[in-house]
N, C-alpha and C positions, 0 to 999 in steps of 0.2 A: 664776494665782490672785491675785499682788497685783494686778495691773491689773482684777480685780474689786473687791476691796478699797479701794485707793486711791480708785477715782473714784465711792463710790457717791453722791456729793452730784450728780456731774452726771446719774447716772444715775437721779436722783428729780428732778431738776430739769426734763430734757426731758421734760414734759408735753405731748402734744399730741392730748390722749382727743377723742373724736369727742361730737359734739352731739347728743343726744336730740332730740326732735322740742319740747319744751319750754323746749328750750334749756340744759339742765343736762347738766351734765361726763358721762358714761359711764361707769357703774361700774370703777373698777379697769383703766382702759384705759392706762394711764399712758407715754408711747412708751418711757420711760429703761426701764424696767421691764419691760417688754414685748419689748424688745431685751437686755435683760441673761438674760432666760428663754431668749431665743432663742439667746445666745451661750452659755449652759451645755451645751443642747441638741447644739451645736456642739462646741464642745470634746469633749464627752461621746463623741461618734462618731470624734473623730477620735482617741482614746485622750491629751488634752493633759487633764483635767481629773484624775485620779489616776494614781501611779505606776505603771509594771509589776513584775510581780515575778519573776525568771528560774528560782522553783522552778514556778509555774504551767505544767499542762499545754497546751502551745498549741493553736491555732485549729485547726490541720490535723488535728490527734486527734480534735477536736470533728467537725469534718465529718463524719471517717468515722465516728463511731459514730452522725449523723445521716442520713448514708445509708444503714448498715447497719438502723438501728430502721425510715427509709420501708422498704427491702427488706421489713422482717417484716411492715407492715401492711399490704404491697401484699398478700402473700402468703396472708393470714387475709383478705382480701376488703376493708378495711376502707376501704381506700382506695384510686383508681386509678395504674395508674402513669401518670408523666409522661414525655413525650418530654426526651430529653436535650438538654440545657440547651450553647450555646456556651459556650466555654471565654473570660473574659477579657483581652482585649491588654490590654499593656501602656499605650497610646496611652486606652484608656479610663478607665484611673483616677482621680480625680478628686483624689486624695493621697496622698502616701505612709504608711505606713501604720508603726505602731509594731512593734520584732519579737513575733512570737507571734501579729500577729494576720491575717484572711486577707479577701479579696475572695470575697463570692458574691452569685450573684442570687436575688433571694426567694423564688422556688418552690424553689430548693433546700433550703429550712429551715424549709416551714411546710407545711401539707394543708391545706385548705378543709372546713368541713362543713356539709353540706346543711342547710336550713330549709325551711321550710315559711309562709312567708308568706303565700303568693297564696290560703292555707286558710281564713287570717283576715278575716273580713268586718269593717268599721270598725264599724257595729253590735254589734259583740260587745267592743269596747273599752269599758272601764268606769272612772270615777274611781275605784273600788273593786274588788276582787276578792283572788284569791288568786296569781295571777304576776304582774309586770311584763311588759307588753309595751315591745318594744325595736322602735324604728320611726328610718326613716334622716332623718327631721324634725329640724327645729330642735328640741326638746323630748326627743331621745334616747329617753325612758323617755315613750312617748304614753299611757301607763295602764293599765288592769289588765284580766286576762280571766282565767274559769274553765276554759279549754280544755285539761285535763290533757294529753291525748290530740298536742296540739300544742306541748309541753313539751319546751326543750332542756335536757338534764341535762350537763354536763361538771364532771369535780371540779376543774381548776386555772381559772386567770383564761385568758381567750380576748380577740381583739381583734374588734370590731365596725366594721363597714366604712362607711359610707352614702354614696352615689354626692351627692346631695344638699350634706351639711353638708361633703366631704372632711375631716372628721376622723374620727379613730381614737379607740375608747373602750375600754379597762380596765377590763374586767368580772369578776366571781367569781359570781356566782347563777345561779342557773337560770332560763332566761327562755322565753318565747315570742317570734319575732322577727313584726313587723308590716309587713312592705315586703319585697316582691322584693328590694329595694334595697339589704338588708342583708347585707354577707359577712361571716364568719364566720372569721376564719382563728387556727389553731393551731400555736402555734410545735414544733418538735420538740427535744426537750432544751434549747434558747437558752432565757436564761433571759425568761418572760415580759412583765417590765417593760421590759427593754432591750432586747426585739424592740418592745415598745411606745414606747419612747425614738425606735427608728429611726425608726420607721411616724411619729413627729410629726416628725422635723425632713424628713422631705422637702416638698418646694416643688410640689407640685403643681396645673398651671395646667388640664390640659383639664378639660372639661363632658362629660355625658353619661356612664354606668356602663360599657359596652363600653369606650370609648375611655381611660376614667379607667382601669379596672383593667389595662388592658394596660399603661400608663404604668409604672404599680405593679410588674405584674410585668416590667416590663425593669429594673428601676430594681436602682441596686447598693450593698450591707450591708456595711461592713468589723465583721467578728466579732471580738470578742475573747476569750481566753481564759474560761471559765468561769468559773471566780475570781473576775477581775477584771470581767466581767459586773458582778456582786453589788456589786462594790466603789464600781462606778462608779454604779448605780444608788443605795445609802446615801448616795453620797457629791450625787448631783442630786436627791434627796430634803431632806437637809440644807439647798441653796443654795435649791432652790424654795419653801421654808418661811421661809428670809431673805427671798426676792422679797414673797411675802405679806407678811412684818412688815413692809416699806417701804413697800406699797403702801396697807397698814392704815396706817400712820403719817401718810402723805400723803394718804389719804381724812377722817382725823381732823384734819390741820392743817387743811386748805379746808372744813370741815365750821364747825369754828372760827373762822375767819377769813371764812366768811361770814355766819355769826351778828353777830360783830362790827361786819361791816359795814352789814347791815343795823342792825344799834341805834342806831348812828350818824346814817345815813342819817335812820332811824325822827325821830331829836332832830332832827334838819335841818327835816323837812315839819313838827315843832310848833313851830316859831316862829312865835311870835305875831303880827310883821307882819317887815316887809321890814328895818328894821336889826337886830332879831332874829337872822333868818338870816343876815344881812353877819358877823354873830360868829361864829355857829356855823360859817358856811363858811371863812372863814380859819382854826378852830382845823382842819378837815377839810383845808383844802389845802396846809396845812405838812407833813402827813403823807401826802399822794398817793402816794407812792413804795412804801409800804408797805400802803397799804388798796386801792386798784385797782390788783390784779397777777393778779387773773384777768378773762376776759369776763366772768363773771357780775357782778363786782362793778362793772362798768364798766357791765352791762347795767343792773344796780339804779342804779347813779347818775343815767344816762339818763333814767329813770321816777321818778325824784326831782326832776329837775329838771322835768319835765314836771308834775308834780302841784303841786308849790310857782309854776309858772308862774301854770297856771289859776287858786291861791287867794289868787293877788296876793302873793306869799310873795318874790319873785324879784329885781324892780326896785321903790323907795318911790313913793308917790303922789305926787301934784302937785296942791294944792289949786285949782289953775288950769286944772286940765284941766276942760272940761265935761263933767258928771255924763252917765253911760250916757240915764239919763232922758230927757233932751234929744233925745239921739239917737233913742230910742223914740220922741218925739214926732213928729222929723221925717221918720221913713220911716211912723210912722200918717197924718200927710199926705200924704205922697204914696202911698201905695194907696190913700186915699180920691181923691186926684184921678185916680186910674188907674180905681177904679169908675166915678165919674162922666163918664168920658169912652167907658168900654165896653171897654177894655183889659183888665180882669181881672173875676172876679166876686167880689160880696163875696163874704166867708167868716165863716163862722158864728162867734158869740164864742167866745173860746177858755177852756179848765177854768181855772179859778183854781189858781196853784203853793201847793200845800200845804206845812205846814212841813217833811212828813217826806221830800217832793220834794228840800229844799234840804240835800245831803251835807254841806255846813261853811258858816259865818257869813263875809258878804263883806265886801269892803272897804269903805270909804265913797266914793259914786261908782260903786259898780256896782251891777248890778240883774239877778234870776235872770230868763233869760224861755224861751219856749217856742221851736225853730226855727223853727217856722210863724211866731213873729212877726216874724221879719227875713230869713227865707227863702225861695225856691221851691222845691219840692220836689215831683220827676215819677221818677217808673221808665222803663226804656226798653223797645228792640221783644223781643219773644217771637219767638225762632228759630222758624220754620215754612218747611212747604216752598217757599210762596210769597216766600220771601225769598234763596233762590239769585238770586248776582249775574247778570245778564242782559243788561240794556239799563241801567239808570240806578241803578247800584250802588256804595256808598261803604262806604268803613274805616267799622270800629265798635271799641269796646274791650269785652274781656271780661273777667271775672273776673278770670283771669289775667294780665292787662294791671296790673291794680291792686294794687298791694302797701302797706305802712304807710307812708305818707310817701312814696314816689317812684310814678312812672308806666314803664311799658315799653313799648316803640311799636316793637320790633324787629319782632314776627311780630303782624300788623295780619287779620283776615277781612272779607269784603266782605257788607253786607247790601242787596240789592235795596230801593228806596225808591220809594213812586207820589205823585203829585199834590203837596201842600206839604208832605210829614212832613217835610222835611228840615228848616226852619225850626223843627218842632214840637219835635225832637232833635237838634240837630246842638250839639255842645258852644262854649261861649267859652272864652275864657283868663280861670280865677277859679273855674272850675265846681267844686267838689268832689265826688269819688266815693267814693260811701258801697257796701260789700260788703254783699249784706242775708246772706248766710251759708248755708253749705250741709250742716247740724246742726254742722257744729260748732264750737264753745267760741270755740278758739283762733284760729278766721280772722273770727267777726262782727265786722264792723263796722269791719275798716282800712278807712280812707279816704286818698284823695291829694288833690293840687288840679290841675287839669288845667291847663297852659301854654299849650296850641296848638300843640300840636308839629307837629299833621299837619293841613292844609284840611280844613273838611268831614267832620270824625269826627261818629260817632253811637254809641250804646253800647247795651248791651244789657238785656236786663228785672233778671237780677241784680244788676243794678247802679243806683244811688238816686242822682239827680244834684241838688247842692243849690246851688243860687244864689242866695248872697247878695244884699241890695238894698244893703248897704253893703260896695263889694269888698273893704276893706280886715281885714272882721270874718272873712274866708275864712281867713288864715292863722291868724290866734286861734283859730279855728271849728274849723282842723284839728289843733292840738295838743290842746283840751280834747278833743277824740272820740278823739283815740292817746292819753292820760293815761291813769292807773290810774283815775282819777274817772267819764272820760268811756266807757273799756273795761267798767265796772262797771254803769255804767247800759244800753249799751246790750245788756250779757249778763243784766241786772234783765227788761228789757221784751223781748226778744230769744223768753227762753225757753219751750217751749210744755207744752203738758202728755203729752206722750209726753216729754220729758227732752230733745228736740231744740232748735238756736236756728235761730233765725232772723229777719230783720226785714221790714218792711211802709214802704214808702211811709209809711202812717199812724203806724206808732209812729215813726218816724223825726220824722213835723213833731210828737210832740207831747214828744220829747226833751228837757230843762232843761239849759239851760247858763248858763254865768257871763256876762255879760256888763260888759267894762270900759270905761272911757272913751276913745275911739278913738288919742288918741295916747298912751295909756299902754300899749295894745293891739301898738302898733308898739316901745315900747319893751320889753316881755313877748318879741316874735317877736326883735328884735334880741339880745338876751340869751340867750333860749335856743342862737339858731342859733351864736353866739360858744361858750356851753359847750355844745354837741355837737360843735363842732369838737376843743372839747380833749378831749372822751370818743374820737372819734378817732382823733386824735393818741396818745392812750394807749394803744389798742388795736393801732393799727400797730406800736407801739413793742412790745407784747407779743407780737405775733405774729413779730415780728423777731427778737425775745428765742427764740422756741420754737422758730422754725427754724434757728435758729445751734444752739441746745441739744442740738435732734433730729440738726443734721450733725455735732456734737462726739460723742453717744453711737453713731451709724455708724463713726465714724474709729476711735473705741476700737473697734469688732466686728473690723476691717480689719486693725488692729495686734495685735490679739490673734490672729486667724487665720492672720497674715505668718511 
């Protein structure tokens, strides 16, 4: 017990909850914490978590009056009898056991009762009704039905089985069960929470319900005295009700501490121009030690600095750089001299950017513009049959291929290609690939910039390949599209009117983005990729942090069970 006591700072400390799919912590998953439940659990069976008491009637008395009671129920019908059960060696035991208490295997101390699932049609489950259905899903209680007739009555708690979730659940109502799936088992005399204490701390690894429940019933109970049943269960009631205040506590700190950091952050992107921010970021990086100590806050940094990037927020101007303007000018000459040689066709004027187009006021020297005006912009080929590879077939990138900012070229598919398409699509080093989206939210519109990793790639129709006329605006091109500014816009134009997203070729070239003066453009990409490196670096260091954390609160499980 002190060795719970003492170390519960590290056991709030090793955090290592698992990631949502939005990237946020996982409720109350907390490793220290999750591992301190598991060592109570522990202790609990092996009779270390309260004392014994030597007027308590021991385990062996308990047996026999739990063989005697199956004797009576086999007798009145109620249940069948079971084949007798081996006797356990010695060589089996898995601990020594405290005096008083006894070794058995499960079917010795509990009967099974039937249900009736396979009765219940899923049709007949209802958000409402008058029972609980109890189904072996993730969801345990899958909803409600009027099926009296299909109703389990029992007066004490029972445990529920589901081949499914391998957990055990603690019940007292009367339910209907909704799944074959479901077992049912009733302890005899033991007391019910601490037949339910056992049922969770076993480790059970196989799949499938046959295989699972035989597992089950081989598997082996050390009993303890009745008494001390009760004692022990008050006493993991107690501790587990601690677990919870830690884990409330440490859901409140990082709840807090991500508020904070975001307000911070928040004051960061409203600096008014770039020595602005030079203040507010050195007040923020004297205190790094304490404001980025989770991924999230490191996540949010990242996306700060990407947002302050694209609104010139990042690096100061240089009134010597030539204005974007210029540059406009000189890639409008040359697509006029590409019209007039036959190399492209015009292209129709383009919408004039409206005010409410332009998300924040730019710097001086830049200038908002459309992608079509300094871009190319083509979709790729449409999987169809005729495009198994055969005779004159090349890599393509998919979907998959493309993630935010990096490229994967591990597992490549081959697309059959006829006469010049290959020159039509075949990617350069500069191309950037745009996701047009497959409904949804969270994947439209990462893009990467493609290297050239592999000769003679070609990509596929989901995928929007944009080419710059000026290479260097590619990398600029790719953080305003990963940016909170540029992720908003193209989830703005993305979405359709069923509530799904997704993008077109065409909204793609008529996109608004910032555009800055080319070598301040290089100075923005230089800066950022410097501070991603140290968002990084912090992260490594966290994760360093949480696996040393995670092997300190294992070492405590090991010396406490020693």
């Amino acid at each position: 017990m002190n060795l719970l006591t003492e170390h519960l700072a590290t056991w709030i400390a090793a955090d290592t909850s698992e990631k949502s799919a939005r990237g946020r912590s996982a409720a109350a998953s907390l490793y220290g914490v999750k591992k301190l439940r598991e060592l109570i659990l522990e202790l609990a069976v092996r009779g270390l978590l309260v004392p014994q008491n030597a007027d308590d009637e021991p385990a062996s008395e308990l047996l026999k009056k739990i063989a005697a009671e199956k004797a009576k129920l086999v007798k009145e019908g109620k249940i069948k009898a079971q084949k007798p059960l081996p006797p356990i060696g010695d060589d089996e035991k898995p601990f020594e056991l405290p005096k008083g208490w006894e070794w058995v295997r499960l079917p010795d101390i509990y009967y099974s009762i039937p249900v009736g699932g396979n009765q219940l049609l899923s049709s007949e489950i209802k958000e409402t009704g008058d029972f609980p259905v109890v189904d072996q899903g993730q969801r345990f209680i899958a909803g409600y039905t009027n099926r009296e007739e299909l109703l389990i009555k029992i007066p004490s708690a029972v445990i529920v089985f589901g081949d499914h979730t391998k957990e055990f659940k603690l019940i007292d109502f009367d339910f209907v069960a909704g799944a074959d799936g479901v077992k049912i088992l009733r302890p005899v005399i033991v007391n019910e929470r601490f037949f339910w204490l056992q049922l969770s701390n076993l480790k059970l690894e196989s799949r499938g319900y046959a295989r699972h429940f035989k597992v089950l019933n081989e598997s082996f109970f050390s009993i303890p005295p009745l008494a001390e049943q009760q004692r022990i269960v008050t006493k993991v009631d107690e501790l587990m009700a601690l677990c919870d205040q830690l884990e409330q506590q440490q859901n409140n700190s990082q709840a807090a501490h991500q508020h904070l950091v975001s307000q911070l952050l928040n004051a960061l992107t409203q600096a008014a121009n770039a020595n602005d921010f030079q203040h507010t970021w050195q007040r923020i990086a004297s205190h790094f030690d304490v404001l980025f100590t989770t991924e999230d806050s490191i996540n949010q940094l990242k996306q700060s600095i990407l947002q302050l990037a694209v609104m010139g927020k990042l690096v100061p101007q240089n009134p010597d750089d030539e204005p974007a303007s210029e540059l406009l000018k000189k890639i409008a000459a040359e697509k006029a001299k590409l019209v007039k040689e036959g190399k492209i066709k015009a292209q129709k004027p383009l919408a004039v950017i409206g005010d409410d187009e332009k998300p924040f006021e730019l710097p001086k020297g830049w200038e908002w513009v459309r992608i079509e005006n300094c871009c190319d912009v083509q979709g790729g080929i449409q999987k169809t049959p005729i495009r198994l590879p055969k005779n004159n077939h090349f890599p393509y990138l998919r979907v998959a291929n493309v993630q935010r900012g990096w490229i994967t070229v591990d597992v490549l598919e081959r697309y059959e290609l006829f006469n010049n398409e290959l020159e039509q699509w075949r990617l350069q080093a500069g191309d950037l690939l745009i996701v047009e989206g497959n409904g949804s939210e969270s994947e439209i519109g990462r893009c990467a910039i493609w290297q050239g990793q592999v000769e003679d790639c070609v990509f596929q129709n989901h995928l929007m390949r944009v080419r710059p006329r000026i290479l260097k605006f590619v990398e600029f091109l790719q953080l305003f599209l990963n940016s909170p500014i540029g992720s908003a816009e193209m989830r703005r134009l993305a979405i359709t009117t069923s509530g799904l997203f997704n993008l077109s070729v065409g909204k793609i070239r008529n996109i608004v983005v910032a555009l800055p003066p080319t070598k301040e453009q290089q100075r923005i990409v230089t800066k950022v990729d410097e501070l991603m490196a140290l968002c990084d670096q912090l992260k490594n260091q966290l994760n360093q942090a949480k696996h040393l954390q995670g092997k300190i609160a294992d070492v405590l499980v090991e010396q406490a069970l020693a």
